[in-house]
VOBAVEX-664826 format. One record per residue (C-alpha): residue in one letter; x, y, z. Coordinates in steps of 0.5 Angstrom, whole numbers, plus 500, padded with zeros to 3 digits. Layout:
<rs>
aXYZ;...
</rs>
This chain:
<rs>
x701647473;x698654470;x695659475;x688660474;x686668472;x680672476;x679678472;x673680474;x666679470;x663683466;x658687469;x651685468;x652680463;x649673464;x652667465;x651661460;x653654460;x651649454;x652642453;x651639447;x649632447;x651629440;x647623437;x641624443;x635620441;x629624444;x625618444;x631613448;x631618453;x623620453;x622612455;x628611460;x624618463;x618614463;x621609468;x625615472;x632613471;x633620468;x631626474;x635632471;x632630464;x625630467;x625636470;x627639464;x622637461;x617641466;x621646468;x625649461;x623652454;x622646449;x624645442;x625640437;x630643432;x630641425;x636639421;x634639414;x638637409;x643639412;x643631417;x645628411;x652631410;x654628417;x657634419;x652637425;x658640429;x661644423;x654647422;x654648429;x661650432;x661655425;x654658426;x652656418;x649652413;x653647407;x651652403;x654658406;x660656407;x661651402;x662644404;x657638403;x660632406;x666630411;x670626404;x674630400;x675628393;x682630390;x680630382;x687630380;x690624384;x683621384;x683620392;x679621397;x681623405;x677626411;x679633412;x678637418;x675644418;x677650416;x671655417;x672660422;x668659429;x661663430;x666665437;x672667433;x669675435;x666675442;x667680447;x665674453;x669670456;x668662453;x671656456;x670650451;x671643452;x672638447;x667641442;x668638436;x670643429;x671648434;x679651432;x680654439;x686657436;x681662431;x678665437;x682669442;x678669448;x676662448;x680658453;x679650453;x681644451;x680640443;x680634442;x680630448;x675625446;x670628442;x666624436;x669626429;x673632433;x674635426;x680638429;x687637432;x688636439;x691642441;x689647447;x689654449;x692656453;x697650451;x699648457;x692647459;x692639455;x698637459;x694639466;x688636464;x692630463;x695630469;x689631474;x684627470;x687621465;x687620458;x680619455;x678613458;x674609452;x679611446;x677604443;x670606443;x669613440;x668608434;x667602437;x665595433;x662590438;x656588436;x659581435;x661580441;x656581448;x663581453;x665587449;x659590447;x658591455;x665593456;x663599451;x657602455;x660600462;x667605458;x662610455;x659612461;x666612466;x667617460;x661621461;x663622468;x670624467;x668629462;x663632467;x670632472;x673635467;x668641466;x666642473;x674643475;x674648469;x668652470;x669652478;x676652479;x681653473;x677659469;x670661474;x669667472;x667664464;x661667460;x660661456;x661655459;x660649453;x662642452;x660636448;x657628449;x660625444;x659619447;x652619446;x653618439;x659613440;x653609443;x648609438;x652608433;x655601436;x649598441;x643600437;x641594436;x640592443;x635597444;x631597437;x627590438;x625591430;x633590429;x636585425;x641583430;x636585436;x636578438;x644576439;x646575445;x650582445;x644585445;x641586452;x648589454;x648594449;x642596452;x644596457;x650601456;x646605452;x641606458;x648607462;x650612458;x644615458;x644615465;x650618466;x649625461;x643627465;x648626471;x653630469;x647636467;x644636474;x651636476;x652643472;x645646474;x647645482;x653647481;x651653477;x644656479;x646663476;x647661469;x642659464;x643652461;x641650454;x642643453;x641641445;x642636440;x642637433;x638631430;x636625432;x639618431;x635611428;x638604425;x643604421;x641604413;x647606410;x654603412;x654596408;x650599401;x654605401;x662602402;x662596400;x656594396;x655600392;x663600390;x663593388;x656594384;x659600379;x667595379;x661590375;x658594371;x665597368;x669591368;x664585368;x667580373;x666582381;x672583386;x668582392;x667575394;x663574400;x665568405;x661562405;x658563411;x655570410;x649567409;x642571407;x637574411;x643577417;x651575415;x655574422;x661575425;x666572430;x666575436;x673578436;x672580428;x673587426;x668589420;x674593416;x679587417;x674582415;x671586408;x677587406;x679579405;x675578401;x676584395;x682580391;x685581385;x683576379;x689578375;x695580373;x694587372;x690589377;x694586383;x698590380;x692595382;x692593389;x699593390;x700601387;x694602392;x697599398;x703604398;x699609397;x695608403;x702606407;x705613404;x698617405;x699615413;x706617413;x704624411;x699624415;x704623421;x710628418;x704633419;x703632426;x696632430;x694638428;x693637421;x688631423;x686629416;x683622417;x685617412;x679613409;x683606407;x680602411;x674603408;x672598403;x670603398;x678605398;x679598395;x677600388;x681607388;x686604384;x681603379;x676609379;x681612373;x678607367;x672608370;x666613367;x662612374;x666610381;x663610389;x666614393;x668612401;x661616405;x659615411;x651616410;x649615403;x651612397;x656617392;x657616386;x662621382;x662621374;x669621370;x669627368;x673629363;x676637364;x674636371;x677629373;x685629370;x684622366;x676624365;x673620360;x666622359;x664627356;x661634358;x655633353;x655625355;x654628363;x646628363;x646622360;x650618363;x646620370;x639618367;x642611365;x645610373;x639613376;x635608371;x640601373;x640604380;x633604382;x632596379;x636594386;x632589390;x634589396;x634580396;x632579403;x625582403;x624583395;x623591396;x627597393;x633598396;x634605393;x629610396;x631617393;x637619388;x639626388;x644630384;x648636387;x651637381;x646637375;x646644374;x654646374;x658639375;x665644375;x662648380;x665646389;x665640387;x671637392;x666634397;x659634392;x659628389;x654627381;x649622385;x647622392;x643615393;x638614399;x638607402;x632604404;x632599410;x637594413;x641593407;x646587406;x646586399;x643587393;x640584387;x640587380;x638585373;x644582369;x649582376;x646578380;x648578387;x652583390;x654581397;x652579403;x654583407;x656583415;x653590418;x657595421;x655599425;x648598427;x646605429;x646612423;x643619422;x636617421;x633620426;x628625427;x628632430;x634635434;x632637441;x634644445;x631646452;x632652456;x632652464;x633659467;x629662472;x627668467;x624663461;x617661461;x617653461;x613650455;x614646449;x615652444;x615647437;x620647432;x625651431;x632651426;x638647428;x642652426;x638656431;x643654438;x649658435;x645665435;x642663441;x647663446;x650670442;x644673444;x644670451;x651673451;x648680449;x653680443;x652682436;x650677431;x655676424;x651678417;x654670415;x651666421;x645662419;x639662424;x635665429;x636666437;x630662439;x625666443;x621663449;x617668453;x620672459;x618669466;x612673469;x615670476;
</rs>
């Protein structure tokens, strides 16, 4: 067991603990603080220094903790989704970061628990534990000092709701309880866990910092119980998804008034970087869209659905995995591309052996079992192809000079995106007769060769519940079952500042990408010429 260090603390320097609180949902949390169950919460509300912070079009990559953990924009340092695209092997995996941390330089002693993106290695003065059971960690699991991983483990346990960082569970009202009583037992073993390193292991720290990622985990998987406008709302799953999500809830503002009784000397932020809302992407973009565009190119569908996914709201068995179900029904109608399947499917059994030969500390994430992936094997005699995305839709264009077997010209490029956006925006959503496509973008018009390995040529925004579509001259796309039935379409992020020397208000909106700077100018450190953002500067205390 590793001995804790006192060295003493820097004279005159604020203590600060931050807690991230990823996929929290102010309006969850305003209605369950309108009924009391959430004390700490509404103390904050009355006594810390308000924000709502605005993401921007930022959200829209799914990569808010690599925003934060690096203190920049997409932009900045150069990556504008979570899925990476090898042009030369036409293959598409989910990397882990490799942007340097805001913390890297600081003179402050820092204690970081499961901060997703956070490499802890990259910053010598942070001390902590990654990837212990964040959502999406970003990173390896690792720790510094190295021995801290297996000290934790002894003293607390493994992470206790493993199966449910991205649970599926909707069809089933046992498991859907099982996931929120999970989820929060989680909560509270994270709030040990940060309360025996900030007290105990590392007490003298400057920076205390950890994330909710169960917050997220919950929204995702139970927010049909908790939306009444949900297509799924009125299974029987749905009043213990509510329930869980209220016990999750529940749980974070306990662990905050933990923090703040144990530490009345430091000043807390607790912040989420966007809000959450219904799921409007997973069914479009992963399995309808790839199979639209495979139609378009070959004539024939390769996706069949099952005869009892019916219109308006297909259904799943209790104990069915969304993936698994999909999956049975993309099958091969000939010869040929059986052979397609076969050569795909031992790529993805040598991709997961690659991945395991380099070990846990590379954490690249295999997309096979994304239905999207099912057509890799034909995206090479494609001129246009989806790929896997987790949020919006995303075409890549064939592109010859960039793509290795490219087949569509440079001077064809422009062309060939106005005939997609044109066949793309006829797209009926067939359950309530509306357009299903609610914008379309393209990253790369101005320079299709330029940081295009996470940038994709179309970028489609989905409009509503979506479990099929209908276009002229296909007809029927799907239906459907959904996945999950929560997603990034929420609103502003939230931030509050609770410290005896802030003035309490609501100080409006402020930039997201504003906590980073923030908690290096409470620490009195100097802010990097690269990061994005401004501290937020509520008034001084009178008292």
């Amino acid at each position: 067991m590793l001995t804790p260090t006192a060295t003493p603390r820097t004279a005159g320097r604020p203590r600060i603990i931050a807690v991230g609180l990823d996929g929290f949902e102010p309006s969850i949390a305003a209605a369950l603080m309108a009924r009391g169950k959430l004390p700490m919460l509404q103390r904050l509300q009355r006594d810390a220094a308000l924000f709502s912070l605005d993401h921007g079009p930022a959200r829209e990559t799914g990569l808010a903790w690599e925003h934060f953990a690096t203190g920049q924009d997409p932009d900045r340092y150069r990556r504008w989704s979570a899925v990476t695209f090898d042009s030369r092997r036409y293959r598409a995996t989910q990397e882990p970061t490799r942007s340097r941390t805001f913390l890297a330089d600081v003179d402050a002693r820092v204690v970081a628990f499961d901060v997703p993106y956070l490499d802890l290695t990259a910053a010598a003065r942070v001390k902590g534990m990654a990837n212990w059971g964040a959502h999406d960690p970003g990173v390896g699991a690792h720790a510094q000092p190295s021995g801290l991983a297996a000290e934790i483990l002894a003293r607390f346990g493994p992470y206790p709701a493993k199966p449910y960082i991205y649970g599926f569970v909707w069809p089933c009202p046992q498991r859907s309880a099982a996931m929120g009583e999970a989820l929060a037992e989680a909560v509270r073993t994270r709030a040990a866990i940060t309360s025996w390193l900030l007290r105990e292991r590392y007490p003298d720290f400057d920076l205390g910092i950890t994330v909710i990622g169960e917050l997220h985990s919950a929204a995702e998987a139970l927010w049909h119980g908790w939306d009444a406008d949900h297509p799924l709302h009125g299974l029987p799953s749905a009043a213990p998804a509510a329930s869980g999500i209220e016990a999750v809830y529940v749980a974070t503002d306990g662990f905050l008034a933990q923090l703040a009784a144990e530490h009345p000397d430091a000043t807390l932020l607790a912040f989420s970087m966007h809000g959450m809302g219904p799921n409007h992407s997973d069914t479009a973009s992963m399995m309808l869209l790839p199979e639209l565009l495979y139609r378009r190119r070959f004539g024939a569908a390769l996706f069949q659905p099952r005869d009892d996914w019916t219109l308006p709201c297909p259904q799943l068995r209790p104990n069915e995995e969304w993936a698994c179900a999909i999956h049975r029904q993309i099958r091969p109608r000939s010869i040929r591309h059986l052979y397609r399947h076969l050569q795909a499917a031992g790529q993805r059994v040598l991709g997961r052996l690659q991945g395991r030969l380099r070990g846990p500390g590379h954490n690249a994430r295999s997309l096979a079992w994304m239905p999207a992936s099912r057509y890799q094997s034909y995206w090479r005699d494609m001129d246009a192809f989806a790929l896997p995305a987790f949020y919006d839709g995303q075409i890549r264009i064939n592109l010859a000079g960039r793509e290795v077997a490219g087949t569509v010209s440079r001077s064809r490029y422009p062309e060939l995106l106005d005939e997609l956006e044109a066949w793309l925006r006829q797209a009926i959503d067939p359950v309530t007769g509306a357009e299903a496509v609610a914008a379309i973008e393209r990253p790369l018009a101005d320079d299709p060769f330029s940081d295009h390995a996470t940038r994709c040529d179309l970028k489609i925004t989905w409009r509503g519940h979506l479990c099929a579509l209908k276009l002229p001259g296909q007809g029927l796309v799907g239906p459907v079952p959904q996945r999950r039935t929560g997603g990034h379409t929420g609103k502003c992020g939230y931030a509050a500042l609770f410290s005896p020397s802030i003035t309490a208000g609501d100080y409006g909106h402020a930039s997201a990408f504003d906590v980073a700077p923030t908690l290096l100018s409470l620490l009195g450190e100097p802010l990097p010429q690269d990061l994005c953002g401004s501290p937020l500067r509520p008034m001084p205390s009178s008292a």
